[in-house]
C-alpha positions as CSV (number, residue, x, y, z in Angstrom):
1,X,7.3,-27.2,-10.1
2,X,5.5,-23.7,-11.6
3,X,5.8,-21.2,-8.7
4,X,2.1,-19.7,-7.2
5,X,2.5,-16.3,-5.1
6,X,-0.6,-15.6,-3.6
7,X,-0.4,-11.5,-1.7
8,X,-3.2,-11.8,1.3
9,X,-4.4,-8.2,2.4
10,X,-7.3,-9.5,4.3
11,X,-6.9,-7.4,7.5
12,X,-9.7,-9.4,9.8
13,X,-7.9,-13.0,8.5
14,X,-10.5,-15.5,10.3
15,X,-13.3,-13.3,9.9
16,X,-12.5,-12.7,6.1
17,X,-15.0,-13.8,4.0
18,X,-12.5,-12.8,1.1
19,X,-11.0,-15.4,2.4
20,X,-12.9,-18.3,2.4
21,X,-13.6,-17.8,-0.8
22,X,-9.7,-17.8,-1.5
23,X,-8.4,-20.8,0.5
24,X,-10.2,-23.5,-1.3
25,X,-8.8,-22.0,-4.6
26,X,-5.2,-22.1,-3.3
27,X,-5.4,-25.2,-1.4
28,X,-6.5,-26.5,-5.2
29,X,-3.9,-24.7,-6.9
30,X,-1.3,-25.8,-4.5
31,X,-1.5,-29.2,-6.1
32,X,0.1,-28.1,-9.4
33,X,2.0,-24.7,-8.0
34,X,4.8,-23.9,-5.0
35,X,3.1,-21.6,-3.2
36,X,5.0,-18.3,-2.1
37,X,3.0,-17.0,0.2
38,X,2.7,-12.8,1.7
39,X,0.5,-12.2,4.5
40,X,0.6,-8.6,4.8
41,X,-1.7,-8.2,8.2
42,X,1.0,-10.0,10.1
43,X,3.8,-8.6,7.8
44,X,4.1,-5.3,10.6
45,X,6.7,-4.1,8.4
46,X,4.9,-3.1,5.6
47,X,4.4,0.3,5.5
48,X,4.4,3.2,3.3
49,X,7.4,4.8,1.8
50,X,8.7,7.6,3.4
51,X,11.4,9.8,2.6
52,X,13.9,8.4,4.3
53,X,12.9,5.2,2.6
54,X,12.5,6.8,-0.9
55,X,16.8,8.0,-0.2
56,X,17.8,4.6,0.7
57,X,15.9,2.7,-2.2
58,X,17.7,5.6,-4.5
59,X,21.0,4.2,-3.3
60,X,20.7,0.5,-3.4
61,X,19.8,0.1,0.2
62,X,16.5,-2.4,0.0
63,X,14.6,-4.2,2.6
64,X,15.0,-8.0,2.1
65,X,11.7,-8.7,2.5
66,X,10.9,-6.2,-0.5
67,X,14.0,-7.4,-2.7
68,X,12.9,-11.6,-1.8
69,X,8.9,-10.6,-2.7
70,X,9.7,-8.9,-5.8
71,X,12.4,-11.4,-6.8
72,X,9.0,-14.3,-6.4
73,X,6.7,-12.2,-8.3
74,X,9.2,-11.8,-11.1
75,X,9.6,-15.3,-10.8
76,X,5.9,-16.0,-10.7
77,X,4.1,-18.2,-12.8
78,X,0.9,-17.4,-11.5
79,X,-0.6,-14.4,-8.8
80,X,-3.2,-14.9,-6.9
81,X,-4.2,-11.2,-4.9
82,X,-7.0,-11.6,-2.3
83,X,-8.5,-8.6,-0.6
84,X,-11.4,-6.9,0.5
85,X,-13.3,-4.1,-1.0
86,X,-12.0,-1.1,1.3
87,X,-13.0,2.2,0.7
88,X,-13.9,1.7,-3.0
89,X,-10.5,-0.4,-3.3
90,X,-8.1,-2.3,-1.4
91,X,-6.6,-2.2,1.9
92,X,-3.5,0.2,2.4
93,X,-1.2,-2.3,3.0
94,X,-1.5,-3.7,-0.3
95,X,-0.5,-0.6,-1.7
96,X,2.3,0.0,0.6
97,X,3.3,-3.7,-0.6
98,X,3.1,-3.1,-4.3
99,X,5.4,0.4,-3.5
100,X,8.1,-1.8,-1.7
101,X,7.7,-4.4,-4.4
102,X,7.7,-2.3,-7.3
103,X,11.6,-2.3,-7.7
104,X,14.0,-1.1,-10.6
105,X,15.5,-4.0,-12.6
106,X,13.5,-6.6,-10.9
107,X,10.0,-6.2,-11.2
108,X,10.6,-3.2,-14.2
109,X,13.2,-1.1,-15.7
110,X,12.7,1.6,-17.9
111,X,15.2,3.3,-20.9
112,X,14.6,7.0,-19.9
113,X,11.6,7.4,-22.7
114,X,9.0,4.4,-21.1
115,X,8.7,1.5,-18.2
116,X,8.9,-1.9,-19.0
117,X,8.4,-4.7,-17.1
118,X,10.3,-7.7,-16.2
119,X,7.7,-10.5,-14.6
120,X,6.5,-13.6,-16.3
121,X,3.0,-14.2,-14.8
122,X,0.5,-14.7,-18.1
123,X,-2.3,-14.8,-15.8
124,X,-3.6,-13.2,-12.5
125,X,-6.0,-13.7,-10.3
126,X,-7.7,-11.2,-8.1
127,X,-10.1,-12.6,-5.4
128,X,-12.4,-10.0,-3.9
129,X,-15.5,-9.7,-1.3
130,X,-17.8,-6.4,-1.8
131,X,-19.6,-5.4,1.0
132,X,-22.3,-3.2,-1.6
133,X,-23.5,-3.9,-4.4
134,X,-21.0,-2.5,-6.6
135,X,-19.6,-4.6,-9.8
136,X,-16.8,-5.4,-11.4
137,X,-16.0,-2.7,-13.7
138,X,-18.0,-0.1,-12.3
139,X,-16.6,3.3,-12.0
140,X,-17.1,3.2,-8.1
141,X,-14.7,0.5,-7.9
142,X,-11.1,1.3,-8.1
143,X,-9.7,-2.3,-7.1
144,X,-9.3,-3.5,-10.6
145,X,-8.4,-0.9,-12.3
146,X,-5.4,-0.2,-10.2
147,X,-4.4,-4.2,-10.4
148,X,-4.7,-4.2,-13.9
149,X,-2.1,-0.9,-13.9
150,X,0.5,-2.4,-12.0
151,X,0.1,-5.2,-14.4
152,X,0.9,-3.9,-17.2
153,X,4.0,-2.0,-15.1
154,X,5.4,-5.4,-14.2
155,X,4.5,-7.3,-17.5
156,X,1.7,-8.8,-16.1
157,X,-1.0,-11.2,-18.2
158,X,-4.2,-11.4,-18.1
159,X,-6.3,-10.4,-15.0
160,X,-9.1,-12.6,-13.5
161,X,-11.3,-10.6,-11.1
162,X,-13.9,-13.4,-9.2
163,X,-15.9,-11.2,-6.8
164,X,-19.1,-11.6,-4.7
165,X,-21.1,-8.5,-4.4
166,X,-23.9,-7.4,-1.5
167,X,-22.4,-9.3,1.2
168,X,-23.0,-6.6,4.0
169,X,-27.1,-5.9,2.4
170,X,-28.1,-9.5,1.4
171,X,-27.1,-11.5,4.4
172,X,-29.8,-14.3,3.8
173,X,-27.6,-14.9,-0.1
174,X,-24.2,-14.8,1.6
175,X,-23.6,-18.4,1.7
176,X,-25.1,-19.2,-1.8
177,X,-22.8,-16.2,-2.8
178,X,-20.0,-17.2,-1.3
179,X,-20.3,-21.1,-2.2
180,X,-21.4,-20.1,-6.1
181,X,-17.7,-18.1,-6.5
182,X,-16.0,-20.6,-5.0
183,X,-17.3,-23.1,-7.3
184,X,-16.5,-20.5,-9.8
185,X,-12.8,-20.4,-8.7
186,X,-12.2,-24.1,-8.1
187,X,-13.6,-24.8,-11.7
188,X,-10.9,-21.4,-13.3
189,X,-8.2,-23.3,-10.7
190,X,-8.8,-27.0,-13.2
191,X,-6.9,-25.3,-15.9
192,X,-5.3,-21.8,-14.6
């Protein structure tokens, strides 16, 4: 069976409405895909790199954790990244995760002139909730843009951004938003 890893950085988890648009699509996908699943909120380890953590990477010395998640995305045949619009991006600990999982000679490697990546995923998918009224592509939001770079770092295909907008000034169109991308994502989930 095609392998699915799907990196939650919802921080409020029940209360996610990044979520709920997300589940569905998994639960669907999970039909065709293992899931490999990272939910960073009640990952407590994941943190940023520090010096002391920078040394011991430099000589060999990797968490598990780290080395087993960037082994799956290597591995992956799909990603699925779902996370709130924080900030104008993401939520930290998706960063710190993509610092621990970005990992010489498995997720890249480079030949002292350029960085080339190593990961099979042709396709991603990057499930998102915006609070404003701020689109996809717009300069304002730095989500994307960042995805798509660690993407092409790690050999990554094509990127699939499904996002509802206005969900903190539009209350009375939440649940028509919210319903309308999942419909969006189940239908992308027949043949993704």
């Amino acid at each position: 069976m095609s392998k699915l890893v799907v990196i939650n950085a919802c921080v409020r988890q029940d209360d996610s409405r990044t979520l709920r648009v997300a589940e569905p699509i998994i639960e669907a996908l999970s039909k065709r895909y293992a899931v490999v699943r990272y939910d960073l909120p009640q990952m407590d380890f994941v943190l940023p790199l520090s010096t002391e953590k920078l040394a011991e990477r430099d000589r060999g010395v990797i968490a598990p954790w780290a080395l087993e998640a960037a082994k799956n995305i290597a591995e992956a045949d799909r990603i699925i990244i779902a996370s709130p619009f924080w900030d104008m991006s993401f939520p930290a600990v998706l960063k710190c995760f993509f610092e621990q999982t970005t990992l010489f000679g498995v997720t890249f490697v480079d030949d002292g002139k350029t960085c080339s990546g190593l990961c099979k995923s042709p396709k991603v998918l990057y499930i998102t909730t915006r609070g404003s009224n701020i689109a996809t592509g717009d300069p304002l939001e730095q989500a994307t843009p960042y995805i798509k770079a660690i993407g092409t770092l790690w050999n990554l295909g094509e990127l699939t951004t499904l996002a509802v907008t206005n969900t903190d000034y539009a209350p009375d169109e939440l649940e028509t938003k919210l319903s309308a991308c999942i419909s969006q994502g189940l239908a992308l989930a027949e043949t993704w």
